[in-house]
C-alpha positions in Angstrom: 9.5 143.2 -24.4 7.1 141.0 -24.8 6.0 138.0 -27.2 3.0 137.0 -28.2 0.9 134.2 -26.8 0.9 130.8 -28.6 2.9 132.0 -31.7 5.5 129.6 -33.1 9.2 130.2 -33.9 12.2 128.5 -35.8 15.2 128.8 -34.2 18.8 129.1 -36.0 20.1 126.3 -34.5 22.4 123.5 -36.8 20.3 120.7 -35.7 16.9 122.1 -37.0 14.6 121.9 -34.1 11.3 123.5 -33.8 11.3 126.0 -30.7 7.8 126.5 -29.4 6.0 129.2 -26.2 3.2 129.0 -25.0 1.8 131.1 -22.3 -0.1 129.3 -19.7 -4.2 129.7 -19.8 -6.1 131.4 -17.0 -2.4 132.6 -15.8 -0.4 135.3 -15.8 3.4 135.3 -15.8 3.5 131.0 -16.4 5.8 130.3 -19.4 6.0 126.3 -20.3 9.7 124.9 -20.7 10.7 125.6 -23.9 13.3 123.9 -26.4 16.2 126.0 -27.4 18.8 125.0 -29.7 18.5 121.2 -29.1 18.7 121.7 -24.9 16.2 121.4 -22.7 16.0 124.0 -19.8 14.3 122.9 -16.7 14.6 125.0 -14.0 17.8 126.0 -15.1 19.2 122.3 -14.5 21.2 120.1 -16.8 22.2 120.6 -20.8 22.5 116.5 -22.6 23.8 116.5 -26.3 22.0 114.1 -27.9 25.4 112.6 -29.7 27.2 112.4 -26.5 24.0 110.4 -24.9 24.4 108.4 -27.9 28.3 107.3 -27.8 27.8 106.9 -24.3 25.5 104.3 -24.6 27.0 102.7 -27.6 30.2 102.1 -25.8 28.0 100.8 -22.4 27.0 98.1 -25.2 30.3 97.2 -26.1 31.8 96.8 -22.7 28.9 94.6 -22.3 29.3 92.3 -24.8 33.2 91.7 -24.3 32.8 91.5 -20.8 30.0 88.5 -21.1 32.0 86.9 -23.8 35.2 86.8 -21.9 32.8 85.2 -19.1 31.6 82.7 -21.5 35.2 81.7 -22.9 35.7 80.8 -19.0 33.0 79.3 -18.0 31.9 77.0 -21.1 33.3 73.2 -20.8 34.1 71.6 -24.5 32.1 68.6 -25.0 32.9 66.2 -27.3 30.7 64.8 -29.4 29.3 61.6 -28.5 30.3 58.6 -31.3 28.0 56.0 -31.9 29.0 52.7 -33.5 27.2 51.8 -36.4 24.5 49.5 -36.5 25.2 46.1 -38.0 22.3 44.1 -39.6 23.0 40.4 -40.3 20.7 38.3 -42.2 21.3 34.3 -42.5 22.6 33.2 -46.3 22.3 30.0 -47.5 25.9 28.2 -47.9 24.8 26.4 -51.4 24.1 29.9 -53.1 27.6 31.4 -52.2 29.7 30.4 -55.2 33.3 30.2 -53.6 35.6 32.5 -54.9 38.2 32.0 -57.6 41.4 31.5 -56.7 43.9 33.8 -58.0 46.5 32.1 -60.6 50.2 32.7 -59.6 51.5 34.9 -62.9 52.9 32.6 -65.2 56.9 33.9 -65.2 59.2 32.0 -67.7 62.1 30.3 -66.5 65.5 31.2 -67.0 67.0 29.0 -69.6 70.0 27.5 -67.5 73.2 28.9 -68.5 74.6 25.8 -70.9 78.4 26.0 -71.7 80.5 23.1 -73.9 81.9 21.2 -71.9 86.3 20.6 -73.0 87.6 17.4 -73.9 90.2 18.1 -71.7 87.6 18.7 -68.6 85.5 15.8 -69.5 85.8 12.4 -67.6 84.0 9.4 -68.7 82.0 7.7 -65.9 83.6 4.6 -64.4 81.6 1.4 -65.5 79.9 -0.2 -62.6 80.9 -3.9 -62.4 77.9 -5.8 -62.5 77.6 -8.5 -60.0 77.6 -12.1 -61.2 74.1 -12.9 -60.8 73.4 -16.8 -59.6 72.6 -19.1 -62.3 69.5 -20.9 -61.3 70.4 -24.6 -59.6 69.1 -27.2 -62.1 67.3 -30.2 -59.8 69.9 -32.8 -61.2 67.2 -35.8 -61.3 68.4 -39.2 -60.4 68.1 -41.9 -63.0 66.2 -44.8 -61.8 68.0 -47.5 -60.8 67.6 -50.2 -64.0 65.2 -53.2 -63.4 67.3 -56.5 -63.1 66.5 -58.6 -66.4 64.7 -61.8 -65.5 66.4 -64.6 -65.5 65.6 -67.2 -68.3 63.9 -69.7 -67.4 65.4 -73.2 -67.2 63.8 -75.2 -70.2 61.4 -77.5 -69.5 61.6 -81.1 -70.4 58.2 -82.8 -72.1 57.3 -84.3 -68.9 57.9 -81.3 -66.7 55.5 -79.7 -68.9 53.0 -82.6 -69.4 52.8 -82.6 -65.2 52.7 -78.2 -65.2 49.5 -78.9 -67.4 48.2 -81.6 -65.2 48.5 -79.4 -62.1 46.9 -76.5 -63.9 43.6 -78.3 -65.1 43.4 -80.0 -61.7 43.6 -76.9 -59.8 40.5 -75.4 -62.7 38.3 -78.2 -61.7 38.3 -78.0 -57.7 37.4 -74.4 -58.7 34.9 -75.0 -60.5 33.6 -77.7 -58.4 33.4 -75.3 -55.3 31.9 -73.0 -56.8 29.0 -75.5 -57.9 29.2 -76.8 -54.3 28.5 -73.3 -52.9 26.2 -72.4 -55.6 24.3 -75.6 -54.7 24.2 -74.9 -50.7 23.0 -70.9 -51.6 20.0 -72.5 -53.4 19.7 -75.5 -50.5 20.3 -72.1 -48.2 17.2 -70.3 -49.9 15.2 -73.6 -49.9 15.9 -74.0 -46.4 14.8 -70.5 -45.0 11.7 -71.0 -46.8 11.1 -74.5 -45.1 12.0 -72.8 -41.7 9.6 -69.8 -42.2 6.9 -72.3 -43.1 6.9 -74.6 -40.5 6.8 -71.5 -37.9 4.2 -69.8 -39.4 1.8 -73.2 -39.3 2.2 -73.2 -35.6 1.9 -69.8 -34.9 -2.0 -68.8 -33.6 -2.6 -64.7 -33.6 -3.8 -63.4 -31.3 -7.6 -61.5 -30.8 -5.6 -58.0 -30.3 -3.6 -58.6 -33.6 -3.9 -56.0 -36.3 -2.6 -55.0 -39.2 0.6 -53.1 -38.9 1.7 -54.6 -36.5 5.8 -56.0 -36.6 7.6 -58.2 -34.2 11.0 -59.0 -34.7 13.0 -62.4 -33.6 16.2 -63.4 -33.6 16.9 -67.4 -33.6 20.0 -68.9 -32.5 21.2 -72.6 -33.9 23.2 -74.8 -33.7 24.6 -77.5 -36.9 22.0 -80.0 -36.0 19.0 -77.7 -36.6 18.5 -77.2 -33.2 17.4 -74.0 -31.4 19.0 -73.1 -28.2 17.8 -69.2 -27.8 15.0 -66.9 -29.0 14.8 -63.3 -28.6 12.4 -60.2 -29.6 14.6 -57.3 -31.1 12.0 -55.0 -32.5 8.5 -55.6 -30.0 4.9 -54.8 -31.8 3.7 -52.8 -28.5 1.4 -55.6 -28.0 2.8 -58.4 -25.8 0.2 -60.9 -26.5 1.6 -60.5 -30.5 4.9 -60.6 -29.0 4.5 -64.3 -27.0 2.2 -66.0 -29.7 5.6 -65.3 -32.4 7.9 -66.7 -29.3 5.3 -70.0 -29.1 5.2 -70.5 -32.8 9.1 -70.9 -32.9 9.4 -72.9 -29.9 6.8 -75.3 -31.5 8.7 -75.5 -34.5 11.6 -77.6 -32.3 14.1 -78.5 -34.5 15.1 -78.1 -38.2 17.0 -81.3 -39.2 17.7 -80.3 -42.7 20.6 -77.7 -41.8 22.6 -80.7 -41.1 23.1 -81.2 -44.9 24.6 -77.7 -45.3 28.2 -77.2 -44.9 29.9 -75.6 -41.9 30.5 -72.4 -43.9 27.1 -71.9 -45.4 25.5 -72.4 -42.0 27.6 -70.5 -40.4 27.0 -67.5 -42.8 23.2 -68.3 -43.2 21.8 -69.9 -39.7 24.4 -69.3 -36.7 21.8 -66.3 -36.2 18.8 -66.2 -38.2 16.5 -63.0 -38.2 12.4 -63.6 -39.0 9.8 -61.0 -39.4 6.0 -61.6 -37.8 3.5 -59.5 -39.8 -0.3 -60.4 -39.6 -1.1 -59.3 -42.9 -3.6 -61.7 -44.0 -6.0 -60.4 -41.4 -9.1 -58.8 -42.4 -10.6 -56.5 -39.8 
């Protein structure tokens, strides 16, 4: 029986497929492959479920997965995570600003209040006095009395005439006294009057020189004898001029001898003229 060309069927089938013929074009006897209750028929070959196809290849998945996990678990290396210190930043702080910190006060704790107990008359034992060592008494200087002064002896009394001659004696020794010291009172002036006689009978035979000028000083020392003579002349302090020097040397020499001195006693001249010192000045120059 045949069916006709290019219609369309349903099938009973469960899984509601659409079953479809078509005869081939310009052909007789060609049917296509047709559907049939979810199989396909090719040449009479090989009938797939789809649900089978399905569990199949959900199951290839599986084995898949646990196989290349298990390869994983082997084959990974744990690597621990790499720690890095932390960075430190530092900056510089002035030493003044930094306000030292306060020390910490020990707690105050009260002290225990020691345990006091009466002490028994019977337990008590006064403390044995300390004998105090004699102390040295300071050593007084014991101070020696002077020896006492022997008393003068009275003197004997004196008759009138002892005493008449004591008084004598007394006013004779006053007057010799008195008269030396007249006598050398009287040879100081005579002394004076003599250096002045000596000074100018020197200085009217002494004759300056041209190079004499004021300033000038010349120093001689005259050595005598009690006659008046002079046996030595000498220049102690020099002017720098030796012709000033020599004309004060002449003008003594000329002078010769001062007679006078004989008068004077030995003491006076021996004080006054043994060695006598004269000063040459021209000051009466006028240059």
């Amino acid at each position: 029986m045949g069916r006709p060309r290019g219609g369309l069927r349903r099938s009973g089938g469960a899984d509601g497929c659409i079953t479809a013929s078509r005869c081939a074009v310009g052909g007789t006897g060609y049917r296509e492959p047709a559907i049939v209750s979810g199989r396909v028929l090719q040449g009479g070959a090989i009938v797939v479920r789809p649900i089978l196809a399905t569990l199949v290849l959900h199951g290839l998945l599986i084995w898949a997965l646990l196989a290349n996990w298990q390869w994983l678990e082997n084959n990974t290396r744990t690597v621990k995570p790499r720690v890095t210190p932390p960075a430190v930043q530092a900056t510089l702080v002035d030493a003044s600003t930094l306000k030292p910190k306060a020390e910490k006060k020990p707690a105050w704790k009260p002290t225990k209040k020691p345990d006091w107990k009466p002490i028994k008359k019977s337990e008590w034992k006064p403390t044995p006095k300390i004998e105090k060592k004699a102390q040295r008494k300071p050593v007084t200087k014991v101070k020696r009395k002077a020896a006492p002064k022997p008393k003068p002896k009275p003197k004997p009394k004196m008759t009138v005439e002892e005493l008449a001659a004591q008084a004598k004696a007394d006013l004779n020794q006053m007057l010799s006294e008195e008269e030396a010291a007249l006598q050398t009172l009287g040879a100081n002036q005579r002394s004076i009057s003599y250096q002045a006689m000596i000074q100018q009978a020197i200085t009217r035979n002494w004759s300056r020189p041209p190079s004499a000028r004021n300033g000038m000083e010349t120093v001689l020392v005259l050595q005598l004898v009690p006659t008046g003579e002079i046996v030595n002349v000498s220049v102690v302090k020099s002017s720098g001029d030796p012709a000033f020097d020599r004309s004060a040397v002449n003008a003594v020499k000329k002078a010769g001898r001062f007679e006078q001195l004989q008068n004077l006693p030995v003491s006076v001249f021996e004080r006054d003229f043994r060695r006598l010192r004269i000063l040459f000045k021209p000051e009466d120059l006028r240059y």
